[in-house]
MDTraj code that builds the backbone (N, CA, C; nanometers):
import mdtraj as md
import numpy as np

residues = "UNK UNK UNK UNK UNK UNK UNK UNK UNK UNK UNK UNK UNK UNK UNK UNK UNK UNK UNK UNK UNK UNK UNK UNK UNK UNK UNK UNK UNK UNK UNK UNK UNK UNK UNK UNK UNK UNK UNK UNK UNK UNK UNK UNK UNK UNK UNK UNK UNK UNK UNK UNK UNK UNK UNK UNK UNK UNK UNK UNK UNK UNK UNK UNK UNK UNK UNK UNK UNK UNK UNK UNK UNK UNK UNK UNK UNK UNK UNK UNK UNK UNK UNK UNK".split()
xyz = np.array([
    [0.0824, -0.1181, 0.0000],
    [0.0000, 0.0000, 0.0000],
    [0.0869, 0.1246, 0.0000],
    [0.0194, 0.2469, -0.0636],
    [0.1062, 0.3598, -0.0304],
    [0.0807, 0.4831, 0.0433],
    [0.1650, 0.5114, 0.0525],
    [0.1308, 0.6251, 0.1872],
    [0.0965, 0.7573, 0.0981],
    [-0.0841, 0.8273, 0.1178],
    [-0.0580, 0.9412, 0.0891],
    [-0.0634, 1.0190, 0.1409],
    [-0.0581, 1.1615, 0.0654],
    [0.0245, 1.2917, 0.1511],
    [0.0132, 1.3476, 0.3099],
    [-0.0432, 1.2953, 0.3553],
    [-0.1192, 1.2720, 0.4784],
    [-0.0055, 1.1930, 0.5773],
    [0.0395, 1.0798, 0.5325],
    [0.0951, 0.9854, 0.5934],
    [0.0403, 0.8168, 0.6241],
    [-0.0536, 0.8546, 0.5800],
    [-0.1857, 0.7373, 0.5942],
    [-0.1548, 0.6563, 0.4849],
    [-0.2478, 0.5437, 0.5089],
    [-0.2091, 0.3995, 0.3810],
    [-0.3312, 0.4235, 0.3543],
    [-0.3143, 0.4186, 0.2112],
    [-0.4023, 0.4844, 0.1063],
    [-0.4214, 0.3133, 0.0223],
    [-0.5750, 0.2917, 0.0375],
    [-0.5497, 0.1736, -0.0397],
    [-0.5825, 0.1861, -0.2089],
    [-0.5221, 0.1426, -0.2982],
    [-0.5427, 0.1241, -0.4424],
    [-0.5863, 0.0236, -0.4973],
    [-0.6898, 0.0455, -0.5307],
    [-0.7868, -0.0748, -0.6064],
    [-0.8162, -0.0600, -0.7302],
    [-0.7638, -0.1441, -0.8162],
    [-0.7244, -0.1236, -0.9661],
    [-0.8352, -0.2266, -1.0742],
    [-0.9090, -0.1746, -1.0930],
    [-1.0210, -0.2915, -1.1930],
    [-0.9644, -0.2930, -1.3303],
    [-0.8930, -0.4234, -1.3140],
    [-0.7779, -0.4665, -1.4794],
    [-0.8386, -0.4785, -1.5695],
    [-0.9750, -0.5556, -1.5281],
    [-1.0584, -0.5805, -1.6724],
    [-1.1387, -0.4432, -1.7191],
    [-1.1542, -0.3439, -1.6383],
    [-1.1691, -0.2067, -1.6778],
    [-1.0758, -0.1171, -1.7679],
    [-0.9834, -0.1777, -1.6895],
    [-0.8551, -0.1126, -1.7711],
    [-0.8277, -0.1538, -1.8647],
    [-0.8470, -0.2329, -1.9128],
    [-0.8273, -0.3457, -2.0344],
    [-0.9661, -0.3265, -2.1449],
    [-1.0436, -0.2653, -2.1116],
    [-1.1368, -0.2511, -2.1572],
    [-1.1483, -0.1247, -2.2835],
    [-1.0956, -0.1702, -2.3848],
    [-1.0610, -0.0345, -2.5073],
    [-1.1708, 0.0201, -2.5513],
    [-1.3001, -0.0124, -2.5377],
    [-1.4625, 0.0505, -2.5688],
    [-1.4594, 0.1272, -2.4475],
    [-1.4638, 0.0880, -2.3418],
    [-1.5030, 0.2022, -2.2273],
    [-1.4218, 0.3150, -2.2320],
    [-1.2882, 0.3179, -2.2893],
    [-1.1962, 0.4217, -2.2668],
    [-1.2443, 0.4965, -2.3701],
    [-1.2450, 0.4140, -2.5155],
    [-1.2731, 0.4993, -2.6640],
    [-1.4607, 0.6099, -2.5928],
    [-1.5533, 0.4879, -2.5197],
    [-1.7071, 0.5763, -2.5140],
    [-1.6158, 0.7135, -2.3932],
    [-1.5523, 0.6843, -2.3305],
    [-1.5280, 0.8142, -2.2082],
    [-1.4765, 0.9197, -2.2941],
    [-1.3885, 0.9076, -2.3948],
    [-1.3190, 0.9910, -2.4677],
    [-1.4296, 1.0495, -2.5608],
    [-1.5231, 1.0031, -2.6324],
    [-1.6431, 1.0554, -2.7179],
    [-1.7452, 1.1910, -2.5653],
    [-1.7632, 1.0793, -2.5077],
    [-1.8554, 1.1679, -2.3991],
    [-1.7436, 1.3469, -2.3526],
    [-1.6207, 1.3187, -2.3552],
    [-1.5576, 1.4335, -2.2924],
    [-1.5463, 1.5156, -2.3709],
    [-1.5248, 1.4617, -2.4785],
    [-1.5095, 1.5337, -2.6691],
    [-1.6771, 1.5917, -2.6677],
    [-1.7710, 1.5460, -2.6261],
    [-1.9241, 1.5993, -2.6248],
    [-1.8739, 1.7225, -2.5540],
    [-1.8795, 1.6927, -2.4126],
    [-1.9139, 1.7747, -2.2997],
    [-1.8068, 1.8979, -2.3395],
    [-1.6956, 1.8892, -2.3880],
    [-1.5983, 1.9866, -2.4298],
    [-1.6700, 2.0839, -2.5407],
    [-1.7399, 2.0737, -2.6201],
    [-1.8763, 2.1488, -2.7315],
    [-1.9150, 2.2596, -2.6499],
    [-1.9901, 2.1925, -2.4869],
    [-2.0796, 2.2876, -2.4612],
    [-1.9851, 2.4100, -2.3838],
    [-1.8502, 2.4292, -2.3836],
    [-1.7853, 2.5040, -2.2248],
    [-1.7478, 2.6130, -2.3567],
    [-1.8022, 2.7426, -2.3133],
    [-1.7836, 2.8727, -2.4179],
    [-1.6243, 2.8886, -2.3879],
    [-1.5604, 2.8805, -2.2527],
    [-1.4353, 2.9202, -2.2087],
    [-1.3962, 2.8002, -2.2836],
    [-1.2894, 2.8757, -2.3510],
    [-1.1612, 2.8164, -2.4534],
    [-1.0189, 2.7158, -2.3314],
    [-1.0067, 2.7608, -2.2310],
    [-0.9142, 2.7013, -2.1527],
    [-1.0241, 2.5860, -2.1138],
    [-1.1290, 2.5585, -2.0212],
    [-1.1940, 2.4368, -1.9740],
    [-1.2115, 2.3625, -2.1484],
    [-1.2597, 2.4168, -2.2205],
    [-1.2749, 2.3386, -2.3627],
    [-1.1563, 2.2105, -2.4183],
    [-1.0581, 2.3377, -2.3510],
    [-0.8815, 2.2404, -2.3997],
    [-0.8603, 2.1684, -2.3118],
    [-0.9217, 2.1849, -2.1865],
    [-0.8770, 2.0911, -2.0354],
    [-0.9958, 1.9432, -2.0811],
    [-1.0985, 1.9856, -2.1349],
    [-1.2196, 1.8538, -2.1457],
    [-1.1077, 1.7862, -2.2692],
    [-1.0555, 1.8282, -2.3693],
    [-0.9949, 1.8172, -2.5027],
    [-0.8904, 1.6876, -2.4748],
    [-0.8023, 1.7762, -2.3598],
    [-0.7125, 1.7034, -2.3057],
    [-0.6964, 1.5935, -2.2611],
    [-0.8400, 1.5491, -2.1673],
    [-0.8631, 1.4204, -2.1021],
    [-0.9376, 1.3874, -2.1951],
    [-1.0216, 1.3688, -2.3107],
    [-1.0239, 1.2951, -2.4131],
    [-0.9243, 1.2388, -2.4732],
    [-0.8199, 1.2735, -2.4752],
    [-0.7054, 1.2663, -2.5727],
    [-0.6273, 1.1591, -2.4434],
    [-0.6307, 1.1865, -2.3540],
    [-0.5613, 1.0524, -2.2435],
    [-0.6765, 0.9141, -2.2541],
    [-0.7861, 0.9617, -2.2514],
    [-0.9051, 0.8605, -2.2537],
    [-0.8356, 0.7496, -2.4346],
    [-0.8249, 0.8293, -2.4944],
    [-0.8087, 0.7607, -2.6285],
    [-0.6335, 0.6943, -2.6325],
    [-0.5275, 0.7429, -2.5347],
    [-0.3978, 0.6871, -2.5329],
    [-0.4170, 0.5575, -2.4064],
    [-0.5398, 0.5643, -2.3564],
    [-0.5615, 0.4213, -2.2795],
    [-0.6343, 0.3667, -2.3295],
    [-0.6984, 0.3890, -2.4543],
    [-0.7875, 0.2787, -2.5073],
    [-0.7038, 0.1944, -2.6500],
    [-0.5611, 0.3286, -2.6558],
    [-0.4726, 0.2249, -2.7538],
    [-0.3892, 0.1420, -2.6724],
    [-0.3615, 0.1398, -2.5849],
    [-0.3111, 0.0670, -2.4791],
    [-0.3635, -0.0280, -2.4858],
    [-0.4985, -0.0176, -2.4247],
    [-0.5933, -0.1631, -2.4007],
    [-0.6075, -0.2527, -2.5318],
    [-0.6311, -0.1347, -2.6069],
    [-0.6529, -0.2365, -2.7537],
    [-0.5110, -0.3129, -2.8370],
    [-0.3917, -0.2969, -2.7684],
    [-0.2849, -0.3158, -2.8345],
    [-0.2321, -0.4710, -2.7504],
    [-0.2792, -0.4640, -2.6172],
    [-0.3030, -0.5594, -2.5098],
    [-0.3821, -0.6484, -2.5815],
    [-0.4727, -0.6115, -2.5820],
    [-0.6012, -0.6940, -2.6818],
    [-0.5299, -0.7753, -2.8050],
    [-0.4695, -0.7188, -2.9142],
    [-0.4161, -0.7828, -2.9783],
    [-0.3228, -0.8242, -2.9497],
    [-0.2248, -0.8014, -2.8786],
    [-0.1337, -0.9310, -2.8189],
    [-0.1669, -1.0406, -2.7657],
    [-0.2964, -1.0536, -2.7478],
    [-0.3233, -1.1282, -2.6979],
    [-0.4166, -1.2475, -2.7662],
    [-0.3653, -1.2175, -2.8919],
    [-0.4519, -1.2876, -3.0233],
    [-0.6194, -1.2519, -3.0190],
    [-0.6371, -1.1190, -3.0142],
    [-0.7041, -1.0429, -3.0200],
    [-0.8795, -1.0855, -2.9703],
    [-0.7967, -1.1529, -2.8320],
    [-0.9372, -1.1864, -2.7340],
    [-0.8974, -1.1251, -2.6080],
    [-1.0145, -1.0042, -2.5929],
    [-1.0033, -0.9359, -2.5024],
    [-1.0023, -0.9965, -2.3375],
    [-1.0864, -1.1144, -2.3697],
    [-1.0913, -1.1935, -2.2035],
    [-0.9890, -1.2738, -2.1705],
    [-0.8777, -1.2398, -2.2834],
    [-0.7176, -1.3539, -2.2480],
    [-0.6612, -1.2277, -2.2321],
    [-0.6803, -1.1025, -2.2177],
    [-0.5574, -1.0164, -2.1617],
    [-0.5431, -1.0246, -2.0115],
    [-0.4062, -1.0233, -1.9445],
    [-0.3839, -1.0299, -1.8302],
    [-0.4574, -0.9113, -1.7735],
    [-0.5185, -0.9463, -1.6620],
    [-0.5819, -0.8461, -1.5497],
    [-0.5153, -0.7959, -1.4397],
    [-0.3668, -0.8174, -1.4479],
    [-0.2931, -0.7352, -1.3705],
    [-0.1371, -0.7176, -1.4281],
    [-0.0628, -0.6698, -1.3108],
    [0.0259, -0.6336, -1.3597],
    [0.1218, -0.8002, -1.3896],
    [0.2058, -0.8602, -1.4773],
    [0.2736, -0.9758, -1.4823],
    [0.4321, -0.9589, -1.4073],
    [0.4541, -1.0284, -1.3675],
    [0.5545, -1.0736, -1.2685],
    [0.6742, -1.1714, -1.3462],
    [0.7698, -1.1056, -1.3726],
    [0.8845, -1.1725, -1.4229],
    [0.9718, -1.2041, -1.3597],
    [1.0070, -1.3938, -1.3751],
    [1.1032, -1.4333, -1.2968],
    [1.2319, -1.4486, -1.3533],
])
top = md.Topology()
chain = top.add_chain()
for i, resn in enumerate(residues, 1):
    res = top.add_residue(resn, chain, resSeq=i)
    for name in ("N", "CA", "C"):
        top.add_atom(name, md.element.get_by_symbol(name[0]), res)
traj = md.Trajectory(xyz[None], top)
């Protein structure tokens, strides 16, 4: 566990098959690319812009996982792999 800024153990709970999941990242990135339309201010517009654009560099991630993995999404590893 890690300690945050506080000093406290901060627990991290990581959902792999979420993460692994290249549709949920590609729909979050469409929805932020929406919601970025409606903000008249040009700086929040580029800040919604921005996290679309991370939403879409984790859904090439996931999807690149995906095809390594002979392009079945339920054979990608769900965590991190451990090399001996």
């Amino acid at each position: 566990m890690a300690l945050c800024p506080h000093g406290k153990k901060a627990a991290m709970a990581i959902d792999w098959k979420l993460l692994n999941d290249f549709k949920y990242w590609r729909d979050r990135a469409e929805e932020a690319r929406v919601h970025a339309e409606h903000f008249r201010d040009s700086d929040t517009r580029r800040m919604m812009l921005d996290i679309a654009a991370t939403y879409e560099r984790i859904a090439a991630k996931a999807e690149q996982r995906a095809r390594e993995s002979d392009g079945q999404a339920d054979d990608v590893p769900l965590g991190p792999t451990v090399k001996e």
